[in-house]
C-alpha positions as CSV (number, residue, x, y, z in Angstrom):
1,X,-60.9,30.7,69.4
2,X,-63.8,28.7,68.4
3,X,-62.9,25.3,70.4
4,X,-63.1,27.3,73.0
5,X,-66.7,28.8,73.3
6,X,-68.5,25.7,74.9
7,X,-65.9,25.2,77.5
8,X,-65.5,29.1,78.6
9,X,-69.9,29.2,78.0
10,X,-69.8,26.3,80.7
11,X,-68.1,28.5,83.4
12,X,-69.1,31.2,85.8
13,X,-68.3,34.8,85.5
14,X,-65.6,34.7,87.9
15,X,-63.8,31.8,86.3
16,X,-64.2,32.8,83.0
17,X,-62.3,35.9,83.2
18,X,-59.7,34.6,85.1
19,X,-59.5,31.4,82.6
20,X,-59.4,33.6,79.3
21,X,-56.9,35.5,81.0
22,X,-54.6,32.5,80.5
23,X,-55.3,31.6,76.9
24,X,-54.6,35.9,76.5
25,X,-51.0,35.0,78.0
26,X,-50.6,32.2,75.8
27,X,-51.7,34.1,72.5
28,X,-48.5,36.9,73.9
29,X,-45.9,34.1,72.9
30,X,-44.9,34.0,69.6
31,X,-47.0,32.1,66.8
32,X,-45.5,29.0,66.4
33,X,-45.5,28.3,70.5
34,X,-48.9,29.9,71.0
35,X,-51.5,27.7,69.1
36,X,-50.0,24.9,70.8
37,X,-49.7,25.9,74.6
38,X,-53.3,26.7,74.2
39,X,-54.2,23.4,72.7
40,X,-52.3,21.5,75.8
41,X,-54.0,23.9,78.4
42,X,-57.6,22.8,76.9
43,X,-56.4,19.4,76.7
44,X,-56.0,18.9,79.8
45,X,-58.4,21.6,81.3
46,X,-56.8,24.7,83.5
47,X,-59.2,23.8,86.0
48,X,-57.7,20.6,87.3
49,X,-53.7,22.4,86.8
50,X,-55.4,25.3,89.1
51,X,-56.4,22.7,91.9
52,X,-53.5,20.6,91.5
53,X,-51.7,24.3,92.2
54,X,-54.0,25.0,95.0
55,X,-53.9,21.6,96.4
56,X,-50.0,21.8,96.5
57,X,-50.1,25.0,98.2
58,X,-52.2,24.4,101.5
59,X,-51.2,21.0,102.5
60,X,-47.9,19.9,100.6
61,X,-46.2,23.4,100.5
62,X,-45.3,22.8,104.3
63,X,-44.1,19.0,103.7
64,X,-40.1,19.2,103.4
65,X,-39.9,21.3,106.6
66,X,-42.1,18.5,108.5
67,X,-39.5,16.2,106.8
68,X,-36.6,17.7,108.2
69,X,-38.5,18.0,111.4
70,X,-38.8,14.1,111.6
71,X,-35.6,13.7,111.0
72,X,-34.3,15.7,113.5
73,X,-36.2,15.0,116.0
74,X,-35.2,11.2,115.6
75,X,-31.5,12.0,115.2
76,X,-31.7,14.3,118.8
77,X,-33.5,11.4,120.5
78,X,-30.7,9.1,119.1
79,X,-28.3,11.8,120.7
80,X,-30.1,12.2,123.8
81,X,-30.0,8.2,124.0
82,X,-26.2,8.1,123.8
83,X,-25.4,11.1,126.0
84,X,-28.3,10.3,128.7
85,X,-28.7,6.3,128.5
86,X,-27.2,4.5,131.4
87,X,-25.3,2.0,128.8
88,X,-24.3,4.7,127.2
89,X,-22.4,7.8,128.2
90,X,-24.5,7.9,131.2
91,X,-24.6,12.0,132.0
92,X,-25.6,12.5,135.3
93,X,-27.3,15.6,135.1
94,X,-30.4,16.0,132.2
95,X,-31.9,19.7,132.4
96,X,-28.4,21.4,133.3
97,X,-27.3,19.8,129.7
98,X,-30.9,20.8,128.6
99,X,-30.7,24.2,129.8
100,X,-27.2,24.4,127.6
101,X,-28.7,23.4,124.6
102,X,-31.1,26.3,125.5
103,X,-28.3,28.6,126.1
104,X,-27.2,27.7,122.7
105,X,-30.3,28.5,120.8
106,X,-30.7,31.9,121.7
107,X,-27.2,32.4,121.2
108,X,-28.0,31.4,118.3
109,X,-31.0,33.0,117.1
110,X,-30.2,35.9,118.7
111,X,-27.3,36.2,116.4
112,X,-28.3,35.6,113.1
113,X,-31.7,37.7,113.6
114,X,-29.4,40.6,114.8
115,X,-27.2,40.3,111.6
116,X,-30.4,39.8,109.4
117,X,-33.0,41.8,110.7
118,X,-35.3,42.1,108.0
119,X,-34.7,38.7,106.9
120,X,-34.8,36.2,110.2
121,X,-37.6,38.9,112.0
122,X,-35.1,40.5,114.3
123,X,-36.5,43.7,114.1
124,X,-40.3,42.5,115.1
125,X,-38.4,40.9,118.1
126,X,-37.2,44.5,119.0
127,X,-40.6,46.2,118.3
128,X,-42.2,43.6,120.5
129,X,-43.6,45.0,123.7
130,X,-42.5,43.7,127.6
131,X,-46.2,42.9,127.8
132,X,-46.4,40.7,124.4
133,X,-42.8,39.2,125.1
134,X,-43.7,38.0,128.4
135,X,-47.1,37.2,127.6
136,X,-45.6,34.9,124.8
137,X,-42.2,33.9,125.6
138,X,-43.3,32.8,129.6
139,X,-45.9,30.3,129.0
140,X,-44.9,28.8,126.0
141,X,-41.2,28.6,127.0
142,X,-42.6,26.6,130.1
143,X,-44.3,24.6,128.6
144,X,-41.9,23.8,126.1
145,X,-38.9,23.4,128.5
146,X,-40.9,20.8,130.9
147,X,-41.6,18.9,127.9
148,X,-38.1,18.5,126.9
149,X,-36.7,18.0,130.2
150,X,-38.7,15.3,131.6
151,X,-38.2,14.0,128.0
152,X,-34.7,13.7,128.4
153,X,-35.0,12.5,132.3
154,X,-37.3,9.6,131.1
155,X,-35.4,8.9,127.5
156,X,-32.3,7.6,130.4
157,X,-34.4,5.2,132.2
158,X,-36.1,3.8,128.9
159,X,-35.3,2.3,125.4
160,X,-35.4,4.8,122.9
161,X,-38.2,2.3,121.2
162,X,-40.3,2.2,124.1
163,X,-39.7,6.6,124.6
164,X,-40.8,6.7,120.8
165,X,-43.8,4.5,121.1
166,X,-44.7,6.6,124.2
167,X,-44.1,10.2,122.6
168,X,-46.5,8.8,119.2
169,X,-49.1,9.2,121.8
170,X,-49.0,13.4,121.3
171,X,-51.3,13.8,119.0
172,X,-54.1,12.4,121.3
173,X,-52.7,14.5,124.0
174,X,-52.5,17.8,121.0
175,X,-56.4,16.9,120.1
176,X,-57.4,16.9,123.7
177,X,-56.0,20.2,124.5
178,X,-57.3,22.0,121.1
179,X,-60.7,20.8,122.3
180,X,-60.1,22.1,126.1
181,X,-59.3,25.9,124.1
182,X,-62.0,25.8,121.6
183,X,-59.3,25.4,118.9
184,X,-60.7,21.7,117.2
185,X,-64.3,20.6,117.0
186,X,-65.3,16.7,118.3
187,X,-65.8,14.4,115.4
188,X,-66.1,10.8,115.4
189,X,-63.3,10.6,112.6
190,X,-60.7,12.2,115.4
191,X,-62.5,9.9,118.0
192,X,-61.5,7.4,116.0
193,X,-58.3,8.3,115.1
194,X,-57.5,9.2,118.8
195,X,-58.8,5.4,119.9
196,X,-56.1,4.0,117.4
197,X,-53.7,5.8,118.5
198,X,-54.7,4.9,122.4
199,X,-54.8,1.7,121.8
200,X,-51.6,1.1,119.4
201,X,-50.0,2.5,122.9
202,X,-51.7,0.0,125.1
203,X,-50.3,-2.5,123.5
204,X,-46.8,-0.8,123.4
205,X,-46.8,-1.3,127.1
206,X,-48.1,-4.9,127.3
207,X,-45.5,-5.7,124.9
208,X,-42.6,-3.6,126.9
209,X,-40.2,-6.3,128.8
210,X,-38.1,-4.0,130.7
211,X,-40.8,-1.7,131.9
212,X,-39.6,1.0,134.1
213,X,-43.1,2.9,135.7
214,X,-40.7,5.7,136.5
215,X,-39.7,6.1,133.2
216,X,-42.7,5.7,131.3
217,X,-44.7,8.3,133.6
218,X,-42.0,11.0,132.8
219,X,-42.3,10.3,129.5
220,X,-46.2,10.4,129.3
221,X,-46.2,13.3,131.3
222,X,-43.7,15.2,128.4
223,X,-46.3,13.8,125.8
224,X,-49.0,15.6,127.5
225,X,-47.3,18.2,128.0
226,X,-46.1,18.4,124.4
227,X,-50.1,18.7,123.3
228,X,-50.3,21.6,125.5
229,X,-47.5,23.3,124.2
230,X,-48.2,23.1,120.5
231,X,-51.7,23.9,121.1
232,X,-50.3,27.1,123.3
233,X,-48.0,28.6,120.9
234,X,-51.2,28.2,118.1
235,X,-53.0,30.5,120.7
236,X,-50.3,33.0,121.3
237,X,-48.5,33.2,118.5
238,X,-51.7,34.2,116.4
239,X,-52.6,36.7,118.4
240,X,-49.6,38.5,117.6
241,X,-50.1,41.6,115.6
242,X,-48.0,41.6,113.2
243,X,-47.3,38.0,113.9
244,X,-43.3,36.7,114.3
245,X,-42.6,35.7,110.8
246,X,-39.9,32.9,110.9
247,X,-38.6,30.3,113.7
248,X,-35.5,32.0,113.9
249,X,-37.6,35.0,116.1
250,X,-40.1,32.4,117.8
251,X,-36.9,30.4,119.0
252,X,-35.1,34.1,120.1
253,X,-38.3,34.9,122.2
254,X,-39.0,31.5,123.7
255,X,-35.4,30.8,124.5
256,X,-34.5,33.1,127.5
257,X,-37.5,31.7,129.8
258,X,-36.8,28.0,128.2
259,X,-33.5,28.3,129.4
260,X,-34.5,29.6,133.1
């Protein structure tokens, strides 16, 4: 294809093949689509299509999950609010409801990895070790469990503005305990970002009218503990060979000690 020679001349071995593979494809079609798919491919150069691809595929790939994570997480702290709040429903006692909702996850889990095995990770759950399953499921599930608990005991002594300000502070808490296990290296663009962060919360307090210290300590203390527990599972979860491939498993071997 002679519009082709300077641009493929321009390249490196390594792209070239894998370039001129493409327009090979392309001649496969049929005549009258083939001329043409090659035209719009130069046009608009299969470089910048391949890092579009690639750019899509290690940071936006993960983005609808971390959607439905926000909005989750908001609607169980809207939940918590009503059950928990002391204008509300006003449920007297926090981790015994938090230690059903645990009760129902690894019912849950454990359910639907039993039925699909192969599919939710069920059978690596069963291959798994006492040593790896405690090693994993202990720490991390007590981590995780203080965090929601003294979530839930603070989230009924505070507005569920002030608890939300309060928990945006876990990505400080997440950088600070990455850095403690050698996970994150110290840059002055997370300094920074931590020091925004720090001080948006600051002010969150000043500007708190009902302040209840009580409260706000539990709440902080879940945050912290909320870094820890992210930065935990990281650890322990990657050392796992092979690793647990969907949450469906994580949540059926963290569950048991979460619920304890």
């Amino acid at each position: 294809i002679p519009s082709c020679d300077n641009w493929i001349k321009n390249l490196t071995l390594e792209k070239r093949t894998r370039h001129i593979s493409y327009i090979y494809f392309f001649l496969s079609l049929p005549n009258k689509h083939s001329n043409n798919m090659i035209q719009f491919v130069l046009s608009i150069g299969v470089p910048s299509c391949i890092a579009r691809t690639q750019f899509y595929k290690n940071h936006c790939i993960y983005l609808p999950a971390m959607m439905g994570w926000f909005f989750f997480s908001a609607l169980l702290s809207s939940y918590n609010k009503v059950v928990f709040g002391t204008q509300k429903m006003a449920f007297p006692c926090p981790l015994l409801l938090t230690s059903m909702h645990f009760l129902v996850q690894w019912v849950f889990s454990w359910t639907v990895s039993s039925v699909f095995p192969q599919t939710l990770g069920g059978d690596r759950v069963q291959q798994m070790s006492w040593r790896d399953f405690l090693s994993t499921g202990i720490p991390c599930g007590l981590v995780t469990s203080l965090d929601v608990g003294l979530s839930n005991m603070s989230i009924a002594r505070i507005s569920i503005t002030f608890y939300t300000m309060i928990k945006a502070s876990t990505p400080i808490f997440v950088l600070a305990w990455a850095f403690l296990f050698g996970i994150e290296e110290i840059t002055l663009t997370l300094i920074a970002v931590v020091g925004v962060i720090a001080a948006g919360e600051f002010l969150t307090v000043l500007g708190e009218v009902d302040f209840d210290s009580i409260g706000f300590f539990l709440c902080l203390s879940a945050s912290v503990l909320s870094g820890a527990r992210w930065t935990l599972m990281q650890l322990k979860l990657n050392k796992l060979e092979p690793p647990l491939e969907t949450t469906i498993a994580t949540m059926r071997v963290l569950s048991p000690s979460m619920l304890i």
